[in-house]
N, C-alpha and C positions, 0 to 999 in steps of 0.2 A: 206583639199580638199576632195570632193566625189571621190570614186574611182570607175571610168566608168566600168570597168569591171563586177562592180555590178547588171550592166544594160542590160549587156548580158541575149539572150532570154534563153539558157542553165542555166543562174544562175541562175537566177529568176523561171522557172520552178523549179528549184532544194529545192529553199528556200518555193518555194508555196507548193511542195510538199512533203517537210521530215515531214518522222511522225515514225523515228526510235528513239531510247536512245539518247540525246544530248550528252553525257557521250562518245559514240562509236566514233560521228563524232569528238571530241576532242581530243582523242586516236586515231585516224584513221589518223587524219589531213584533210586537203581539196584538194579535186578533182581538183581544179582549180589552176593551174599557177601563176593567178594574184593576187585570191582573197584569204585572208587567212583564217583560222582555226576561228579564232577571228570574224572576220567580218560578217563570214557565220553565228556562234550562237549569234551573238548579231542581226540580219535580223530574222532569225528564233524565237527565242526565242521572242522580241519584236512586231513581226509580232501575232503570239500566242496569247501575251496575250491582243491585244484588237481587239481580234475576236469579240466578242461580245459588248463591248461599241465603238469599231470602225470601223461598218460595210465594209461602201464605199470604208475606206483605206485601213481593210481587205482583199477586193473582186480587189481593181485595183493595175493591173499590173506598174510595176517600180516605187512602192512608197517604200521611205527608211525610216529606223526605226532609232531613236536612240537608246543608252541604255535604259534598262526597267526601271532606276532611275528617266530617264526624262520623263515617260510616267505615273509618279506614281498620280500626280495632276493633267494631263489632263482631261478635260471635257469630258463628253460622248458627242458623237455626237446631243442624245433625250438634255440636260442639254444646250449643246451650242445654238442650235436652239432655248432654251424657250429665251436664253441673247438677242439671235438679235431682237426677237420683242419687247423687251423694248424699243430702240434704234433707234434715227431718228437724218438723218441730212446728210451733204455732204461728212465729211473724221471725220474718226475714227482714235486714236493711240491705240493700243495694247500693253503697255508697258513692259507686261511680255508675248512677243510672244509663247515662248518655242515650242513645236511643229505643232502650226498652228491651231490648232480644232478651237477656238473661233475665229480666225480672219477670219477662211475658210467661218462660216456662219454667221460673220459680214459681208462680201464680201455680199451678196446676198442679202442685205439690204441699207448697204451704199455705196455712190459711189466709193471712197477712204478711201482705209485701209490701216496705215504704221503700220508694225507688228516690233515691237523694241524686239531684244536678244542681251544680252552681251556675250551668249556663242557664237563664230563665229562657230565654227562647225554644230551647232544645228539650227543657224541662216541659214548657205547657204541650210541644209537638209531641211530646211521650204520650202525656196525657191525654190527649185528642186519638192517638193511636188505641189507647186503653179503649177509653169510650168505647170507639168504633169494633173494638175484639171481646167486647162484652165483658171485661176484667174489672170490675167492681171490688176485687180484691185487693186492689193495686192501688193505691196511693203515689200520689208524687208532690215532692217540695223541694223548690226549687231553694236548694240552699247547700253547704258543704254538710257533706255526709259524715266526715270525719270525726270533725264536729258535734255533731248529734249523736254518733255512737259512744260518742266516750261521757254524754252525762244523758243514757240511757242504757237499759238493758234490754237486751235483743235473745230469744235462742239464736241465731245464724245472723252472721255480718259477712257480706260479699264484697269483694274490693277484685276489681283491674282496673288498676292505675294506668295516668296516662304514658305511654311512653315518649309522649314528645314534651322535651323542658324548654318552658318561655325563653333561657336564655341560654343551652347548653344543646338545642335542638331535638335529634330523634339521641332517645338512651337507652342502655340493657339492663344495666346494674338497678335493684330494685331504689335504693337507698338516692337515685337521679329520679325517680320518676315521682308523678304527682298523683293521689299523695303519699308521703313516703310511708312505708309499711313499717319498714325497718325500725325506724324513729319510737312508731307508736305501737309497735306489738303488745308489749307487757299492760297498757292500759286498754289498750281494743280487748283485750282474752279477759281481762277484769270482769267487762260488762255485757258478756256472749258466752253460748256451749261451744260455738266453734268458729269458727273462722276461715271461711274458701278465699281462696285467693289463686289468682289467673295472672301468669305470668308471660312473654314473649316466648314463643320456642327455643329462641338463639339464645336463652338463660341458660346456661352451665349448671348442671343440677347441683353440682360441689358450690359453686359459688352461689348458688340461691341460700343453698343449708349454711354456706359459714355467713351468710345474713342475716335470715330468719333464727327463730327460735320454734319449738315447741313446737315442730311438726312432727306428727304421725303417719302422715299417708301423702305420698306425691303421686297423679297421675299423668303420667305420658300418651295426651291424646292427636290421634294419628288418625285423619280421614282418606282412605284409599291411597292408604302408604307416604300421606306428605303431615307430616308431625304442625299440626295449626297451635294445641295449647299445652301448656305446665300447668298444672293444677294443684297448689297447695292446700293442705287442709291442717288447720291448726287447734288445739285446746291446750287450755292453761297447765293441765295435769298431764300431759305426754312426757315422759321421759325415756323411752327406750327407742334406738335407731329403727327409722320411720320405713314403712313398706311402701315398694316403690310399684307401682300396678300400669303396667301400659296395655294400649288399648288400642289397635286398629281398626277400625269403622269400616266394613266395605257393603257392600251391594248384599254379597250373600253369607254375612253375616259378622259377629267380631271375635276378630285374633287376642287373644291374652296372653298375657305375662307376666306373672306375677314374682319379688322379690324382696328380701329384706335387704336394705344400705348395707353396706361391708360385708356382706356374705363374699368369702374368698377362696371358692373349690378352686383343684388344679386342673387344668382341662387337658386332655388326651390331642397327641396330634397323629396324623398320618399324610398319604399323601394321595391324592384322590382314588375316591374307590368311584363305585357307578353310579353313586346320586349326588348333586350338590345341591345344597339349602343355601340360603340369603335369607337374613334377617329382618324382618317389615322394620319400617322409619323408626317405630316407636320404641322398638330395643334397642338397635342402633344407638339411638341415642338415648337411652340410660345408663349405656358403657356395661351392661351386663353380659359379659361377649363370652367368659368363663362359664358362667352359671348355665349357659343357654347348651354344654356340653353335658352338664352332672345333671340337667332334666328331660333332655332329649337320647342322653347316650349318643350323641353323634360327635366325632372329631372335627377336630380345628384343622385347614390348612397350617397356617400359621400362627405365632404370636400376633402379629400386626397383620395379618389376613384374614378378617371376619367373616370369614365364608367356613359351610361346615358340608363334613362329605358321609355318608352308610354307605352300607352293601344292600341295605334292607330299605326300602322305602317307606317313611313313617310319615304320621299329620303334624305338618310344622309352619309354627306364624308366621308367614312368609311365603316367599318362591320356592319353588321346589324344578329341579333340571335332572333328565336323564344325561349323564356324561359320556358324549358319542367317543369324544377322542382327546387326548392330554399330550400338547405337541410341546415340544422344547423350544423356545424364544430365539431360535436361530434364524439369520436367514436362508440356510441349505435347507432347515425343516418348514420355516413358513412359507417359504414360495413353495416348496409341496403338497402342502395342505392347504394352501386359498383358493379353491376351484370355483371357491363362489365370490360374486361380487356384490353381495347385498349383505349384511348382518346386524344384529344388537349387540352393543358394546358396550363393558361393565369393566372399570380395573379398581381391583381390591389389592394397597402395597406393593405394587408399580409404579416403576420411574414413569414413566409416559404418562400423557393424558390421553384421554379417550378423541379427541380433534387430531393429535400427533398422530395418534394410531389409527385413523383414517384416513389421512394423506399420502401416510409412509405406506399403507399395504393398500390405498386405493379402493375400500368396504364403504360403501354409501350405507347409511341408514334404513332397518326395518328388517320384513322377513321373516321368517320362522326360526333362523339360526341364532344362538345368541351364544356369544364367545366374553368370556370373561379373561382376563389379564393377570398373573397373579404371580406374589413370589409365597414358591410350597414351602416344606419344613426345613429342607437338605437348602432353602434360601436360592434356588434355583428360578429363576422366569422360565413364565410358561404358560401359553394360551389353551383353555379346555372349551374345547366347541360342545356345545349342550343344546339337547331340545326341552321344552316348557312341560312340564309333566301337568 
């Protein structure tokens, strides 16, 4: 049961506004009568920390937190909003509701949303969240979701499973997490048009597909170049190799990429001309590192060197460097060319890492300079000092 007290405009100021030791108020105890010691650092503490990936819930008043355990796989708010627009049709299930974020901006696309938790406690705080954001749309029952979708029909069923197993800990592999997808694909696509599903980033997109079945579309989503979600999308009737669509999210606007699985152009190499590209997170890791030549026209340093170079300056997803100077990995050539002692360091298929190679040439972090690492075609080391175009 919520405990109303929580609700009080005194308490709630108190939790909006502590910004002393949480250590003191534990040792102190709690100001309040009703509410305890416990309750108040699990609002505070939980309120904290998705200041920032949980603006709205941040900023409004009487929304409750759970523990920070169950806040650890929540979607961002930016991440939730990219799911709703895949998603069309009249009611939605949320099978792993947990605390609401994805079913809050499915609400705003679908007509009906039934948001499924087995935790009951986490389930009525969902609910109370509802309430309080006006989503009358939104349903919650606290019960397995999995469950329920397989003796009903749903247009869309949403699943991120958990990834931590009661007794095998934190897991990647979808077939370890709860609940398992794998297991039950062929009878969830029974009773649905389609089927989203939210994977860990660190899923291997090969080993998701020898998984799964009967996906059509994975998306590779990437918020100001750091890759937060996998996004499968699944119906009973897909049968042809599935388009892979990545996506970087930034400030001033999103990077795409779009491709089909196995598509296998040969890509062109050279050895740097005057621009260099980098690839945003989200291509990176689709392994589309070919294809990113036969759509760009720009050359590969290397086979295993993901960096691409023109003569001509074009719009590409990602960073983009004017190439000041391309020195040999010697030491006769680098103590001539380190005149500076600040730079950004990048190594793409270098023996070294990036710590080694700021001890050994003594470049503190930062600065306008940014020096990449890199073996070129001829398989040659070689640092290219570059500015930020």
């Amino acid at each position: 049961m919520i405990n109303s007290a929580l609700l009080n405009t005194e308490v709630q100021n108190f939790i909006k506004n502590f910004e002393d030791d949480i250590s003191k108020l534990a040792f102190a105890g709690s100001p309040f009568e009703d509410v305890s010691v416990h309750e108040l650092i699990q609002q505070i503490e939980s309120r904290k920390k998705i200041e920032k990936k949980l603006p709205t819930w941040f900023e409004t008043q009487n929304i409750l937190f759970p523990p920070k355990l169950n806040l650890e796989q929540t979607s961002s708010e930016i991440t939730a909003d990219y799911k709703a627009s895949l998603v069309k049709g009249e009611i939605l299930a949320d099978i792993t509701g947990g605390f609401g974020v994805d079913s809050f901006s499915f609400s705003e696309k679908i007509s009906t949303v039934h948001h499924f938790e087995i935790n009951e406690a986490l389930s009525e705080m969902a609910k109370h969240n509802f309430k309080v954001f006006h989503k009358d749309n939104v349903q919650c029952f606290p019960e397995d979701g999995l469950t329920a979708v397989l003796s009903k029909n749903y247009g869309v069923v949403y699943a991120d499973p958990s990834r931590r197993h009661e007794s095998k800990g934190k897991v990647f592999f979808l077939r370890d997490c709860e609940p398992n997808i794998p297991e039950n694909i062929s009878k969830i696509l029974t009773n649905c048009n389609q089927l989203l599903l939210k994977t860990s980033p660190m899923l291997d997109v090969s080993i998701g597909l020898a998984e799964l079945q009967k996906v059509f579309e994975i998306h590779i989503v990437a918020v100001d170049n750091e890759v937060k979600e996998l996004l499968w999308l699944l119906k009973k009737d897909a049968f042809q190799e599935p388009h892979i669509k990545t996506v970087n999210i930034k400030k001033s606007g999103i990077e795409r990429f779009d491709f089909k699985w196995n598509e296998t152009p040969t890509a062109l190499y050279s050895l740097p001309k005057k621009y260099l590209y980098e690839p945003n997170a989200a291509i990176l890791k689709s392994g589309a590192f070919d294809l990113v030549f036969e759509k760009f026209k720009v050359n590969k340093l290397h086979k295993n060197t993901h960096l691409y170079t023109s003569e001509t300056l074009i719009d590409f997803p990602g960073r983009v460097f004017l190439i000041e100077k391309a020195i040999p990995y010697t030491k006769i050539e680098m103590r001539a060319a380190l005149s500076f002692k600040k730079a950004n360091i990048t190594t793409r298929n270098f023996p070294e890492s990036v710590e080694t190679l700021r001890k050994k040439w003594k470049i503190k972090d930062g600065g306008d300079i940014y020096l990449f690492f890199v073996t070129n075609l001829e398989d040659k080391k070689e640092m290219l000092i570059c500015s930020k175009v």
